[in-house]
SERO-4910 file (N, C-alpha, C, O; in steps of 0.05 Angstrom, whole numbers):
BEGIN
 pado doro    nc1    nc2    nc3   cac1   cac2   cac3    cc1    cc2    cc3    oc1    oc2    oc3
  Unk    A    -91    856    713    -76    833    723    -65    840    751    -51    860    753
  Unk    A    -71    824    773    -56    828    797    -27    829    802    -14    809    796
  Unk    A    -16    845    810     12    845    821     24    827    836     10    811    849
  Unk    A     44    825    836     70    800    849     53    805    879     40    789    892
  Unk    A     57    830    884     52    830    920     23    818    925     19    798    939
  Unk    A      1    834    908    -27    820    906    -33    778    912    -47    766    929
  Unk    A    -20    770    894    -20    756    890     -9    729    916    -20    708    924
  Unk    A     18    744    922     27    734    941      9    729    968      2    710    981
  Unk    A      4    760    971    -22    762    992    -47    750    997    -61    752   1018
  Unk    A    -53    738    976    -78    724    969    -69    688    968    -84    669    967
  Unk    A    -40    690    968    -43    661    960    -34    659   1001    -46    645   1018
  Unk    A    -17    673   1005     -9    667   1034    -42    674   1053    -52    658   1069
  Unk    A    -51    693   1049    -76    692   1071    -93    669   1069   -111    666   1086
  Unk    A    -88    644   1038   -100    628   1046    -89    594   1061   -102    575   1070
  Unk    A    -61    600   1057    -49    583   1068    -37    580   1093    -28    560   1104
  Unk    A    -39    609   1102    -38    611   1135    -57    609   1151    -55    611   1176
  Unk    A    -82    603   1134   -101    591   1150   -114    563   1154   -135    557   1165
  Unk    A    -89    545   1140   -102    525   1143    -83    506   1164    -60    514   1170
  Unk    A    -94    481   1174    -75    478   1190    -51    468   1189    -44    459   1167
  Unk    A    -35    467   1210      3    465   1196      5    443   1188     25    443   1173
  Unk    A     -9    414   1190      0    391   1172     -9    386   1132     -6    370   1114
  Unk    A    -25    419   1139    -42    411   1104    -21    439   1096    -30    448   1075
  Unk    A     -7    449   1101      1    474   1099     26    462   1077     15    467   1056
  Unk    A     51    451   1072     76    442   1055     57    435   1024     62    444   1002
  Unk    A     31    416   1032     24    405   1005      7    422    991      4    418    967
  Unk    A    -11    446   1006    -24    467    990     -4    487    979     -9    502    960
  Unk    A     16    488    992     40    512    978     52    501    960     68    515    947
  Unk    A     50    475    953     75    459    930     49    457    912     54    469    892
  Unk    A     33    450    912      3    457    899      3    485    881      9    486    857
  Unk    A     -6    506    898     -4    533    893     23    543    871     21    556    850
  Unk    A     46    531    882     62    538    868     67    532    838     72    545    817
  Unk    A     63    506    845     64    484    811     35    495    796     33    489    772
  Unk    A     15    510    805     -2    520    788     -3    547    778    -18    555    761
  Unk    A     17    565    795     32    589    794     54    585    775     62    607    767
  Unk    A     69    561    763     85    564    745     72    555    730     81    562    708
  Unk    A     43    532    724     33    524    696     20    550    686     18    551    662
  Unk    A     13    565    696      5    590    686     23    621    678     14    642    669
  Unk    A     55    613    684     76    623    673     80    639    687     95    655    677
  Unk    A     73    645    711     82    663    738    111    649    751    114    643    775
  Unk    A    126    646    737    154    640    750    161    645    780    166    629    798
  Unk    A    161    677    779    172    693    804    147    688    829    154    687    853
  Unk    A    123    685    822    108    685    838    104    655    852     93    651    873
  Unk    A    116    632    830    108    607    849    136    608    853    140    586    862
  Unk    A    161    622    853    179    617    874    176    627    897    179    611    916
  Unk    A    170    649    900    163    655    918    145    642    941    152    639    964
  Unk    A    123    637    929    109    615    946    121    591    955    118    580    977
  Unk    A    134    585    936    151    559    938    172    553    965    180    532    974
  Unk    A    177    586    974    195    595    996    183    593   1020    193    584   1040
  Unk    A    149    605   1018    148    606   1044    144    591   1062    133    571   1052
  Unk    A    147    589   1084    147    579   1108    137    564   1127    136    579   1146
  Unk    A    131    548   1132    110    530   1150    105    552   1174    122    569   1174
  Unk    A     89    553   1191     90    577   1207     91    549   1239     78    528   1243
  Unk    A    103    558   1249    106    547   1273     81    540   1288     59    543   1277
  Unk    A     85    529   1319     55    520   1328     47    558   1335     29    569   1322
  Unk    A     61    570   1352     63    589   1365     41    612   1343     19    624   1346
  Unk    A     67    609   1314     57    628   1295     22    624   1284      6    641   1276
  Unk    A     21    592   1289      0    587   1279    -22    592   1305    -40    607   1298
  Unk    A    -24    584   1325    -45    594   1341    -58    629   1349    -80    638   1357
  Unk    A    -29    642   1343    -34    670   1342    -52    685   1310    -71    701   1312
  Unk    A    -41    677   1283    -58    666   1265    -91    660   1260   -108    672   1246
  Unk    A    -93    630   1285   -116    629   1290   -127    644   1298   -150    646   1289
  Unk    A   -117    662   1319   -134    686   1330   -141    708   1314   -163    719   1319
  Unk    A   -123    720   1294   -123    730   1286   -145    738   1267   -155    760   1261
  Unk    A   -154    706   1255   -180    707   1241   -212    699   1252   -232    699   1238
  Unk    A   -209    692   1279   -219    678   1297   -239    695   1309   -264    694   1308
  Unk    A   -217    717   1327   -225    749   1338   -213    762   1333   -195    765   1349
  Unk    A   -214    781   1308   -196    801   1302   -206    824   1316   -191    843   1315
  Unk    A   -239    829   1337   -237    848   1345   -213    840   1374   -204    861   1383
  Unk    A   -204    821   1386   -188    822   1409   -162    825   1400   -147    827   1419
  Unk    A   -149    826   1370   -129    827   1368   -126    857   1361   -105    866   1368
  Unk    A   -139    871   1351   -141    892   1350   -153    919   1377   -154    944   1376
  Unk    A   -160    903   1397   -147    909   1416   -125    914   1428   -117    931   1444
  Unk    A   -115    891   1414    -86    898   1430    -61    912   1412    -39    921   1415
  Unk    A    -75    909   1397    -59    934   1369    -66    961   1382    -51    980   1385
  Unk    A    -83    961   1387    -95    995   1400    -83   1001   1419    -67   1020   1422
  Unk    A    -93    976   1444    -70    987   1469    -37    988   1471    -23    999   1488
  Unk    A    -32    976   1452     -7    985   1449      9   1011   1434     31   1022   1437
  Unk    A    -17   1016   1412     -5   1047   1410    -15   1076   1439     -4   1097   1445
  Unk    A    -35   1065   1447    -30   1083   1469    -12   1082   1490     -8   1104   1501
  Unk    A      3   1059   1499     16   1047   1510     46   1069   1498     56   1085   1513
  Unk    A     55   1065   1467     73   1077   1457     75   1099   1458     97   1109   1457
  Unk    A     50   1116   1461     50   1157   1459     54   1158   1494     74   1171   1501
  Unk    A     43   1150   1510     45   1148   1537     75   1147   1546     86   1161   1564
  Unk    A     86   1127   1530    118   1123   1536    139   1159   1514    161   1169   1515
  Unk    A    116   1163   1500    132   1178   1478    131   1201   1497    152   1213   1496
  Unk    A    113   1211   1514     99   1236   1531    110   1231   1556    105   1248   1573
  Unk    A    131   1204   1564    144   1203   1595    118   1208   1610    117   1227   1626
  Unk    A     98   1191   1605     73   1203   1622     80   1174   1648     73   1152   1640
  Unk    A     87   1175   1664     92   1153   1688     73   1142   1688     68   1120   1677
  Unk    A     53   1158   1704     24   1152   1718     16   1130   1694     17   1106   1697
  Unk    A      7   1147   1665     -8   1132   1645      7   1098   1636     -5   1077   1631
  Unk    A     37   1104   1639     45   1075   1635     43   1058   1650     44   1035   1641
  Unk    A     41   1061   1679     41   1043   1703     12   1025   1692     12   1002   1684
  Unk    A    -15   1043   1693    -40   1043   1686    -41   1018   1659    -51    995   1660
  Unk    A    -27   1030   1637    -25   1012   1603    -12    989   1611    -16    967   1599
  Unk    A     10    993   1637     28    961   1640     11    941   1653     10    917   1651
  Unk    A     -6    962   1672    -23    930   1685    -38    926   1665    -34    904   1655
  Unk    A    -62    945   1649    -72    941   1628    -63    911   1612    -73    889   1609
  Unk    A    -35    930   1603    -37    907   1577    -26    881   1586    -29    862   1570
  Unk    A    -14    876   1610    -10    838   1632    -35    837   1628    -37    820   1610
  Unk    A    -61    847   1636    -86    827   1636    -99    818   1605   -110    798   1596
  Unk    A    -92    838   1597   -102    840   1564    -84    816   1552    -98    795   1548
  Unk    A    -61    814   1545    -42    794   1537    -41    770   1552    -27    752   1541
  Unk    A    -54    763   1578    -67    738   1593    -92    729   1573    -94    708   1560
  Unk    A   -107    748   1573   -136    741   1574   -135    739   1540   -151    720   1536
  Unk    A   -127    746   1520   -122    744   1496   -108    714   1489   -117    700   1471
  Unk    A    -86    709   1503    -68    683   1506    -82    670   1512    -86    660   1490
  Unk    A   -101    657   1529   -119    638   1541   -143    640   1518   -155    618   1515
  Unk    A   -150    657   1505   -170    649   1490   -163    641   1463   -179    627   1450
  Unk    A   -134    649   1449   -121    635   1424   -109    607   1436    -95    595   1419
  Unk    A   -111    595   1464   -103    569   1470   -136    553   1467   -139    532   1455
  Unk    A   -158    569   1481   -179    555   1473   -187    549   1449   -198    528   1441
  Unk    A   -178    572   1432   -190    567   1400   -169    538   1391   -176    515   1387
  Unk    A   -145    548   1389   -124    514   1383   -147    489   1388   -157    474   1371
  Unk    A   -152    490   1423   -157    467   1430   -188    451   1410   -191    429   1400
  Unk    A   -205    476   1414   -225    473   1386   -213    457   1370   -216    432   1373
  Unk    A   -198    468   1350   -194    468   1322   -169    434   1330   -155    425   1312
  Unk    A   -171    420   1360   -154    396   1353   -128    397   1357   -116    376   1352
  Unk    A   -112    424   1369    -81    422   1375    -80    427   1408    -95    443   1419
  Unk    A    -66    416   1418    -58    419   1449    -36    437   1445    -17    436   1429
  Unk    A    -43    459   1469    -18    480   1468     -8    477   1484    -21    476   1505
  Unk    A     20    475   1487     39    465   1513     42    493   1525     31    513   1516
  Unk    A     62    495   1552     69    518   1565     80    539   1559     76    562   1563
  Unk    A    103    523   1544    127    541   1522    106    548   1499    100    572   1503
  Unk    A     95    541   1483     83    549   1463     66    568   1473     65    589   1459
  Unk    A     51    569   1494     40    598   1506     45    613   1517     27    629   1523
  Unk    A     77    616   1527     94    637   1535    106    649   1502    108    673   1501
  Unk    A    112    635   1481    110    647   1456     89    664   1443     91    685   1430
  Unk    A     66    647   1449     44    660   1447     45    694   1460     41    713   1445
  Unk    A     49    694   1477     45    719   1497     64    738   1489     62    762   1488
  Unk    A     86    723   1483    112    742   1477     99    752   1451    101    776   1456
  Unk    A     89    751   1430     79    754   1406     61    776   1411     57    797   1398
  Unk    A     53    770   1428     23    795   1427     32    815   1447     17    834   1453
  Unk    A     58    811   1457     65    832   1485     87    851   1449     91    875   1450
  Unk    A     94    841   1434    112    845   1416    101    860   1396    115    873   1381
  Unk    A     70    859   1394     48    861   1385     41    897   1398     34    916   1384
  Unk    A     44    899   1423     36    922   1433     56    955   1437     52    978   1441
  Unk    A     85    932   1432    105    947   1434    124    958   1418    141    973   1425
  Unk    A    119    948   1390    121    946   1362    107    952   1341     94    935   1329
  Unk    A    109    984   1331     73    977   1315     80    954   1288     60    940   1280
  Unk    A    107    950   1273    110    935   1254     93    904   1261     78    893   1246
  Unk    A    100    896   1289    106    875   1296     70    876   1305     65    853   1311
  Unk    A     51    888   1308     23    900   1308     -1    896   1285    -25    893   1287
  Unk    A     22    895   1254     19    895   1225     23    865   1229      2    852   1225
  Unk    A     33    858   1232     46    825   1222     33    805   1243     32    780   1240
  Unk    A     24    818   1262      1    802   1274    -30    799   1272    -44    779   1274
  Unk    A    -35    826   1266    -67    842   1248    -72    822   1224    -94    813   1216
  Unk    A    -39    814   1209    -44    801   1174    -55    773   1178    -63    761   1158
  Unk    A    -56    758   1209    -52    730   1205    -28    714   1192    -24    690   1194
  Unk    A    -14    731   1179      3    711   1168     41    710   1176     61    717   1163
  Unk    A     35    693   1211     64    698   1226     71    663   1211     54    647   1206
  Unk    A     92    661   1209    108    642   1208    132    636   1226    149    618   1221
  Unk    A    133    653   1251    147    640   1275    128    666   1299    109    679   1291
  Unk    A    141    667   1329    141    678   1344    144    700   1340    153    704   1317
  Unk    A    141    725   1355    154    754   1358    160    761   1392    148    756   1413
  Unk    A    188    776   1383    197    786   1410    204    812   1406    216    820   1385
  Unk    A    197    827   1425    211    857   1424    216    868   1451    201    865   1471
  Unk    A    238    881   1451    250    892   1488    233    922   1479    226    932   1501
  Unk    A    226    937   1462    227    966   1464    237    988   1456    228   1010   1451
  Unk    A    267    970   1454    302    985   1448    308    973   1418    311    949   1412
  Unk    A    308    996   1400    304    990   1369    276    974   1360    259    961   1372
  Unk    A    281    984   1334    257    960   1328    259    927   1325    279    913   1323
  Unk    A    237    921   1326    243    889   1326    243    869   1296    239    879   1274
  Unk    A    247    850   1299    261    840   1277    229    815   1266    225    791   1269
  Unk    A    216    833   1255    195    825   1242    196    818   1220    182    799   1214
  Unk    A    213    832   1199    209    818   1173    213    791   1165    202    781   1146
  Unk    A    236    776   1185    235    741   1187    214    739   1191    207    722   1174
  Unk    A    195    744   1204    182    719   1219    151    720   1206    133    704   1209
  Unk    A    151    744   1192    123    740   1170    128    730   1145    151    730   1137
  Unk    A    116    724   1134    110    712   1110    117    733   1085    139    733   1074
  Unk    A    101    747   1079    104    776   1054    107    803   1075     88    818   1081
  Unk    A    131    803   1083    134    829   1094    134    845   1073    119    864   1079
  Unk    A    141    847   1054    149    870   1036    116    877   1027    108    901   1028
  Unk    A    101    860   1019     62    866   1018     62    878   1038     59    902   1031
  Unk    A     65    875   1069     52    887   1088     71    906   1089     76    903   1113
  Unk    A     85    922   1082    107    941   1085    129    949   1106    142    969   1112
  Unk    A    128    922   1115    155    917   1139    172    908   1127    172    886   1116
  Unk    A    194    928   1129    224    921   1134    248    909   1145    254    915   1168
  Unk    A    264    889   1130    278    880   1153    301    899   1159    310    916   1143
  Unk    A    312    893   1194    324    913   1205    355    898   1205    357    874   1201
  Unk    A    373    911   1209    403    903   1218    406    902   1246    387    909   1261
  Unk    A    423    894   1255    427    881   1275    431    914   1300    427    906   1323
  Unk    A    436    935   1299    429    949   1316    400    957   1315    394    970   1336
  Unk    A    374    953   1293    350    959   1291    350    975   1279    336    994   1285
  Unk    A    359    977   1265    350   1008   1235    350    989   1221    362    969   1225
  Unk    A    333    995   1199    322    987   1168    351    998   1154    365   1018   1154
  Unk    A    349    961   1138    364    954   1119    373    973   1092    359    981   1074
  Unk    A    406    977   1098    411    997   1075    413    978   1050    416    954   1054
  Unk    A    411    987   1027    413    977   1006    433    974    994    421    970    973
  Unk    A    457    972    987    482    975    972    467    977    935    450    963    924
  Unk    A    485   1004    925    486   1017    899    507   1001    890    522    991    907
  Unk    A    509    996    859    532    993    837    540   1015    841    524   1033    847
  Unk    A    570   1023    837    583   1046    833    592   1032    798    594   1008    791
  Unk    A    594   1058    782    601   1049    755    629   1046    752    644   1057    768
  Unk    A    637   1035    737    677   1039    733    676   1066    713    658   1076    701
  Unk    A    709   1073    716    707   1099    697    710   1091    680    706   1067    677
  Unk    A    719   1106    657    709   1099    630    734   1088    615    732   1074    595
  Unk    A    760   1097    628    785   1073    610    782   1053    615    791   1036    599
  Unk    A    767   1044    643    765   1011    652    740   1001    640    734    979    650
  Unk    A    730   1006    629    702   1003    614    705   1000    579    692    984    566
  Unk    A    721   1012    570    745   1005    548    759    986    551    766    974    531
  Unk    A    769    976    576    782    958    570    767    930    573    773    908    562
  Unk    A    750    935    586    739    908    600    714    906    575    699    887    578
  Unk    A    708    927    549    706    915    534    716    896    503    703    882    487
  Unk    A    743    903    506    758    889    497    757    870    502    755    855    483
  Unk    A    759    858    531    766    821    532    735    811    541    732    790    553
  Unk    A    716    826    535    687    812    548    686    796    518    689    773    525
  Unk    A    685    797    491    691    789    472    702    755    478    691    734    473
  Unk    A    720    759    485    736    734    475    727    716    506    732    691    506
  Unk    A    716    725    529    696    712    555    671    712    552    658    711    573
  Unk    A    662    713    533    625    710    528    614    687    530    593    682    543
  Unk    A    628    670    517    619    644    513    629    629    540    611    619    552
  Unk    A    655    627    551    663    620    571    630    630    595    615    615    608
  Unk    A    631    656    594    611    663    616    594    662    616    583    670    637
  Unk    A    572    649    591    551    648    584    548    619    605    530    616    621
  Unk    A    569    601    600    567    568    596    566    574    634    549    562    646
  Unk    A    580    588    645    594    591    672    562    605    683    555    595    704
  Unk    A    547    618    675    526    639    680    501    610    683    481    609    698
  Unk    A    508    595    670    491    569    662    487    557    691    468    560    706
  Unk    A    508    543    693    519    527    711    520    537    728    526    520    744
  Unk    A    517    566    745    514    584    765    486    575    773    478    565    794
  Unk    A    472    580    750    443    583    756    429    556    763    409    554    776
  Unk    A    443    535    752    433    508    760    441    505    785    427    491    799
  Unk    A    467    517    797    472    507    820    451    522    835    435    510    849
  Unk    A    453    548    832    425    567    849    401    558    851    390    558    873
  Unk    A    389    550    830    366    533    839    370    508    850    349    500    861
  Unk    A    392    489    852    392    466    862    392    479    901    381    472    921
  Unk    A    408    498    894    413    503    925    392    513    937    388    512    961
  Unk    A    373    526    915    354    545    927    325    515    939    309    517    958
  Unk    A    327    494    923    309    475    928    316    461    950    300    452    965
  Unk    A    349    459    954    349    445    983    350    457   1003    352    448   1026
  Unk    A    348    485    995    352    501   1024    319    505   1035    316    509   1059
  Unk    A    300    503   1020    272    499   1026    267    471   1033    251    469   1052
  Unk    A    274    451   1024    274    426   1035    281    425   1064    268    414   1083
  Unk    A    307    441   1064    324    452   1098    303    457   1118    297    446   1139
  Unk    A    291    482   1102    270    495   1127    247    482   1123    234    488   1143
  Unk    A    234    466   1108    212    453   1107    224    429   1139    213    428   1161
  Unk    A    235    422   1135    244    390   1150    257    402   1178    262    387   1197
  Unk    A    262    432   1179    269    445   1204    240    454   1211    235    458   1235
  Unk    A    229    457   1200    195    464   1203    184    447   1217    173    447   1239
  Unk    A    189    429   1198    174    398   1218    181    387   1240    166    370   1251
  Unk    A    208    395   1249    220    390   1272    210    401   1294    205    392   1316
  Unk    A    207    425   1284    200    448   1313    173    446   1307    162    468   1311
  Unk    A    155    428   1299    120    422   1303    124    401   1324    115    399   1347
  Unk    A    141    386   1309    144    356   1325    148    369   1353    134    365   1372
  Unk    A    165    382   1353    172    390   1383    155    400   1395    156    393   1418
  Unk    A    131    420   1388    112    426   1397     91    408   1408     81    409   1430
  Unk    A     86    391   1387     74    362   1387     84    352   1406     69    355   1425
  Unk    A    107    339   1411    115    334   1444    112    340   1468    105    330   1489
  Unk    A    123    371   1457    118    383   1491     93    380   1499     88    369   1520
  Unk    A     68    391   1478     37    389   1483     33    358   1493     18    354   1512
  Unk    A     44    341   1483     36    308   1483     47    304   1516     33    295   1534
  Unk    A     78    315   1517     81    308   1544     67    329   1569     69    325   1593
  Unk    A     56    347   1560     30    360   1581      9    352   1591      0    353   1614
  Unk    A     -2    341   1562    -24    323   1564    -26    298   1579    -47    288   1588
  Unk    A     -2    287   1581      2    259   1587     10    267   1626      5    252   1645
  Unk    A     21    289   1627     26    301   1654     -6    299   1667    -16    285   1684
  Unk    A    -14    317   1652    -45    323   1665    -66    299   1674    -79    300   1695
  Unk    A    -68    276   1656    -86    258   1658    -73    238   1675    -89    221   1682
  Unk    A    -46    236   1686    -35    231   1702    -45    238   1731    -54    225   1750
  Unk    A    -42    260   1726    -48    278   1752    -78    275   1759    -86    279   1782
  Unk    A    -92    268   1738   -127    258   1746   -128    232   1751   -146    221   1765
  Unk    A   -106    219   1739   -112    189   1745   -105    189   1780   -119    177   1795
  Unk    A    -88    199   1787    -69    196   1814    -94    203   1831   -100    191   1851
  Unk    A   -112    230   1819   -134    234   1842   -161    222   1839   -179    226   1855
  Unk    A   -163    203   1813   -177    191   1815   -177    165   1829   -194    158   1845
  Unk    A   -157    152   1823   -145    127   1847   -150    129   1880   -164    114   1893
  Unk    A   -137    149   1887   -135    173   1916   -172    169   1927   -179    160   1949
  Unk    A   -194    180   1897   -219    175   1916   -224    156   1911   -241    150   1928
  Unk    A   -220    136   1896   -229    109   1889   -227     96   1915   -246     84   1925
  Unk    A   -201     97   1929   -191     77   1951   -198     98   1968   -192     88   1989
  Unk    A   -207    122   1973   -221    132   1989   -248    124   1996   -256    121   2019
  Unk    A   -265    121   1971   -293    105   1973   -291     75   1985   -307     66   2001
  Unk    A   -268     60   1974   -264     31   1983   -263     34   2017   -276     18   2030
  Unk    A   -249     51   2028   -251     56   2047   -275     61   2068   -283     49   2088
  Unk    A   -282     82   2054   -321     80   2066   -333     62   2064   -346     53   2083
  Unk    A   -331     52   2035   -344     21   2041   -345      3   2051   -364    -13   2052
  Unk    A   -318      1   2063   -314    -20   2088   -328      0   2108   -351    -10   2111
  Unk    A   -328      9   2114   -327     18   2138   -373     16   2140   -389      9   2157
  Unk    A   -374     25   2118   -402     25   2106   -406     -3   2123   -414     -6   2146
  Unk    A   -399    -16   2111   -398    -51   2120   -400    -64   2145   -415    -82   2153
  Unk    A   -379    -47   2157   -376    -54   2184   -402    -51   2198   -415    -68   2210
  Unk    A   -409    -19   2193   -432    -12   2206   -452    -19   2196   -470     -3   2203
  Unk    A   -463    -38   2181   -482    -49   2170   -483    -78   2185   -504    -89   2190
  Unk    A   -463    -86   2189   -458   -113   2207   -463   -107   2231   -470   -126   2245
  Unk    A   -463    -83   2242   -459    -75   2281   -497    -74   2268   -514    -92   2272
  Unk    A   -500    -58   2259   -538    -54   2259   -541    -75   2245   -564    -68   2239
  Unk    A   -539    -97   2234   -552   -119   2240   -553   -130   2260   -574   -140   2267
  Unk    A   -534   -131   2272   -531   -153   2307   -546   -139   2315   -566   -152   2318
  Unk    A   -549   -113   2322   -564    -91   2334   -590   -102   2324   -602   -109   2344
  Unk    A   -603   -107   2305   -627   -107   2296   -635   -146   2306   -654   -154   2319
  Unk    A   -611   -164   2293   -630   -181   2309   -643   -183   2336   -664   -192   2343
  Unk    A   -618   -168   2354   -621   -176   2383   -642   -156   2385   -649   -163   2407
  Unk    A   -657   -137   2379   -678   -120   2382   -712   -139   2379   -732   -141   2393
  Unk    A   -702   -150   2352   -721   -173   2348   -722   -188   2364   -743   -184   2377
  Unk    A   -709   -211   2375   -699   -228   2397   -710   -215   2424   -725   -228   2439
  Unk    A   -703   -191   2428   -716   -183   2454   -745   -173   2453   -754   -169   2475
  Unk    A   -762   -169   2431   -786   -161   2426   -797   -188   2422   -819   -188   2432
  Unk    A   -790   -212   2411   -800   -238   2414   -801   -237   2445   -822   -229   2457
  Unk    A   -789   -241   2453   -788   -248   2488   -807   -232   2502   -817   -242   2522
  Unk    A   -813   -212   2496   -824   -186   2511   -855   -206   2492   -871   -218   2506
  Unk    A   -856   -205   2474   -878   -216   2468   -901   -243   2475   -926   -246   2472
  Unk    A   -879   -258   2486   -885   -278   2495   -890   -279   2531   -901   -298   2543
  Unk    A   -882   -256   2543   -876   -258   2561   -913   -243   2567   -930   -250   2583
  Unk    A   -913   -225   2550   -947   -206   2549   -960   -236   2547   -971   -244   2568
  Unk    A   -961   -249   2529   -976   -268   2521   -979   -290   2548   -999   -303   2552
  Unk    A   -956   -291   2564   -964   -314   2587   -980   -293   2607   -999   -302   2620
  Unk    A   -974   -268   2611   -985   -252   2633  -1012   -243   2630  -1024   -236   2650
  Unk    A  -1026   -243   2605  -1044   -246   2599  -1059   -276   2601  -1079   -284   2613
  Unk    A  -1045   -284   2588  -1063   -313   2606  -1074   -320   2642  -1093   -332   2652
  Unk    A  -1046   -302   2655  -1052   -309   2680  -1069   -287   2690  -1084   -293   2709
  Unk    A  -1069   -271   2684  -1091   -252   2682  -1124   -264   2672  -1145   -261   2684
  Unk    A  -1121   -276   2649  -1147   -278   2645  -1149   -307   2659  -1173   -313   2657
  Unk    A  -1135   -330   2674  -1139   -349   2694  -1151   -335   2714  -1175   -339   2719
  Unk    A  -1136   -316   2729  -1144   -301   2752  -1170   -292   2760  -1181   -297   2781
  Unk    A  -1180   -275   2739  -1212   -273   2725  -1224   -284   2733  -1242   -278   2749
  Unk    A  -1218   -310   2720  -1245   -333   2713  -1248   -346   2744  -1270   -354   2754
  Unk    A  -1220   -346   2759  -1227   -356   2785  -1243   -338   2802  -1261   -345   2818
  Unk    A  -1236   -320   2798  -1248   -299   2817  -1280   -293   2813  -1292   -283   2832
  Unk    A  -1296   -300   2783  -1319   -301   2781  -1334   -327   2789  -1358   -330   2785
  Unk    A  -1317   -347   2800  -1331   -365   2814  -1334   -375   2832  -1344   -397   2838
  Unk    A  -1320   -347   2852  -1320   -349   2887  -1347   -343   2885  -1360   -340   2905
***
């Protein structure tokens, strides 16, 4: 039988690949058939995760698209990291222009694949993009969580500590990233400490006569936990959809920028051609006048051969009868 993590992994690599408007109804799907089969923990889980952003989702796309270019840039970034680990100057100057062209030329081709697959990628959504795969080179966690396909937001990293990857994937704990605290070290765990043992005597004395009280209270805990736990996914589902929409905008208002900008230069030669055309016109009117009066003067010239020839052949005929 597959494991919680197995499972997870298999249900998320297939729902991070589909696209973000079929993505809420295959996970509420997945899940409700994850609990008819008595996997509780595993269709909550699912139940949790995340719509992945436009950003998360075009990097995603790449991910399954060309995993040898993403794995490029997994590579150059660990050389990139021993280079920095070795203070080698020379070698990082070399890996920094490196990896600007690499993280261009990688970004432009997960905007082509989007455009394929039917999404317009706005400006911001490909400066996310870039930040992801620059986050990608400088991070090996953040390297992992881009390799899996399965981002559910952006990634950023300065360098300084590690970066804060376990949000923004889906099954960090499958892929074995950690989330960090807020200076960048991995999350301590807090232990139970036990009580000593007169307080443990006593507190079994009155657990007795609070059982039933805490059973009823343990109840009613738990209904509220799941009520909360369902609207707080409703929360991020509908904050999900917000920041698509917004994506959807920005792309919409790019798009609407651009064909603008063709219409303006299409108008520009339109009334540029109207222009020639008059002008076409004009000079089609001057070489007609030009052309009748050519005719007009070749009539005349014609007529004029035609009388001089006559008097020519008068001249002739007199002259053969002196």
């Amino acid at each position: 039988m597959p494991t919680l993590a197995e499972v997870l992994t298999e249900v998320a690599g297939e729902l991070y690949g589909l696209e973000p408007a079929a993505f809420v109804p295959a996970r509420d799907a997945r899940s409700a058939a994850l609990r008819a089969d008595g996997e509780d923990e595993a269709a909550d889980r699912v139940k949790r995760l995340r719509k992945p952003s436009t950003a998360a989702w075009v990097v995603n796309l790449l991910a399954r698209a060309e995993a040898d270019q993403v794995e490029q840039v997994v590579e150059l970034g660990a050389a990139f990291r021993e280079a920095q680990d070795d203070l080698d100057g020379k070698r990082l100057r070399e890996l920094t222009r490196q990896r600007r062209q690499l993280v261009a030329a990688v970004a432009a081709r997960a905007r082509s694949l989007a455009v394929e697959a039917g999404t317009a990628v706005s400006g911001a959504v490909l400066t996310q993009v870039e930040s992801t795969l620059t986050a990608a080179m400088i991070d090996a966690d953040a390297g992992r969580a881009v390799r899996s396909g399965l981002l559910v937001g952006p990634l950023q990293a300065t360098g300084i500590g590690r970066a804060d990857v376990a949000s923004a994937v889906a099954v960090p704990d499958a892929l074995g990233i950690a989330p960090v605290d807020d200076d960048g070290a991995p999350s301590r765990h807090l232990h139970a400490v036990p009580d000593l043992p007169g307080a443990a005597r006593s507190g079994r004395r009155r657990a007795g006569s609070r059982k039933d009280d805490d059973g009823a209270a343990a109840e009613a805990e738990a209904a509220r936990a799941a009520a909360r736990q369902e609207a707080e996914q409703a929360l991020a589902d509908a904050e999900d959809d917000v920041a698509a929409a917004r994506d959807a905008g920005s792309s919409a208002a790019a798009e609407v920028g651009r064909i603008e900008g063709v219409a303006r230069r299409t108008d520009a030669e339109r009334e540029a051609v109207r222009r020639r055309l008059a002008e076409l016109d004009d000079e089609a009117d001057a070489v007609g006048a030009e052309l009748r009066g050519a005719v007009a003067a070749r009539q005349r010239a014609e007529r004029t051969l035609a009388d001089a020839t006559r008097r020519r052949d008068e001249a002739a005929a007199r002259l053969r009868d002196l």
